[in-house]
N, C-alpha and C positions, 0 to 999 in steps of 0.2 A: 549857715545852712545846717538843719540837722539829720543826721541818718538815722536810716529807719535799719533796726538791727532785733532779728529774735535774739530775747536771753539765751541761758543752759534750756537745754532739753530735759524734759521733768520725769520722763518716764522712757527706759530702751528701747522697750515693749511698742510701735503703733498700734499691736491689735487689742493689747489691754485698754485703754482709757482714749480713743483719738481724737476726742474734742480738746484734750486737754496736753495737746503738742507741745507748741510754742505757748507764752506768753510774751507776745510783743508789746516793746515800750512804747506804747502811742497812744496818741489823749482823742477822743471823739469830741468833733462840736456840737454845740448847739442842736444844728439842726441835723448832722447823723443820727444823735441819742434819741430825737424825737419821730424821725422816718427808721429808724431801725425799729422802735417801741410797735408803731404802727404796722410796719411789715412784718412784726414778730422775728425779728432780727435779732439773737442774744449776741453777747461780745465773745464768749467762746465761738460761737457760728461767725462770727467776722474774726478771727483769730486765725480760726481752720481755714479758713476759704482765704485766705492769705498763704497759709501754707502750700493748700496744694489750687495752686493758681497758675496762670499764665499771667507776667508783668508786659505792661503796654506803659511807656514811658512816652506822651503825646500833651501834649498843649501845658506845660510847667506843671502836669500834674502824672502821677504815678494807681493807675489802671490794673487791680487784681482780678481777673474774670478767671470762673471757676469753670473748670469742663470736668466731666464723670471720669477722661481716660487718666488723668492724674490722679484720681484717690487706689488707695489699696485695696488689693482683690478681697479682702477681708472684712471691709469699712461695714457698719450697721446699715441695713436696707434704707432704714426713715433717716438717718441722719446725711446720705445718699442724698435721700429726695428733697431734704433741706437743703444742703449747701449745691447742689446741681444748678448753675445759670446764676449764681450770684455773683457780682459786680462790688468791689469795693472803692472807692477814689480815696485817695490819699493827697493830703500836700505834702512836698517834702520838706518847705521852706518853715511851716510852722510843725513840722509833725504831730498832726491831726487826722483824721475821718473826716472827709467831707460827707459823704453819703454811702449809703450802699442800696439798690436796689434789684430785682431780679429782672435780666431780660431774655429771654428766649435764643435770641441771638446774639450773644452781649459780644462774645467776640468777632463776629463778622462786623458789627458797628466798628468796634472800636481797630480792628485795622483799617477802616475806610476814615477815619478819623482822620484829621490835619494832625502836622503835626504842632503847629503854630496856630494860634488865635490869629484871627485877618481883622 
């Protein structure tokens, strides 16, 4: 099973550059690359919203839902309104992107979530 681990940190600075945090070692599928292309999802914007996310570990899969009160009082207004209510799924087994999409209430779903497939 592989872990999902950010590299070094690229820059001290969050308020200089903060799309460009982390680079995490993870590979996007298929069909992430093509629901991301469609929701105008770039991979730094799924990068970030890894960073400052809330993890939900629920049904063998790994839940990055992004809320406003985890970014920096600093963060760029538009890049705000991008990453605000994005969802990322993760496996951890293949270390992949399953999808990412925005929900308005992504994390009240996904505490109501099983934790278990039935």
């Amino acid at each position: 099973m592989g872990t999902i681990k950010p590299t070094i940190m690229k820059y001290k600075n969050i308020d200089q550059i903060p799309e460009k945090v982390y680079n995490w070692d993870i590979n996007l599928s298929n069909h992430s690359r093509l629901r991301s292309q469609q929701r105008g999802i770039s991979l730094n914007l799924v990068n970030l919203a890894m960073d400052y996310s809330m993890v939900f570990f629920k049904q063998g899969l790994i839940f990055f839902a992004v809320i406003e009160k985890l970014f920096p009082e600093r963060m760029d207004h538009h890049l705000r309104e991008k990453l605000n209510n994005l969802v990322v799924v993760v496996s951890p087994e293949s270390n992949e992107i399953i999808t990412c999409y925005r929900s308005n209430n992504g994390i009240h779903h996904l505490k109501r979530k099983s934790k278990r497939l039935s």
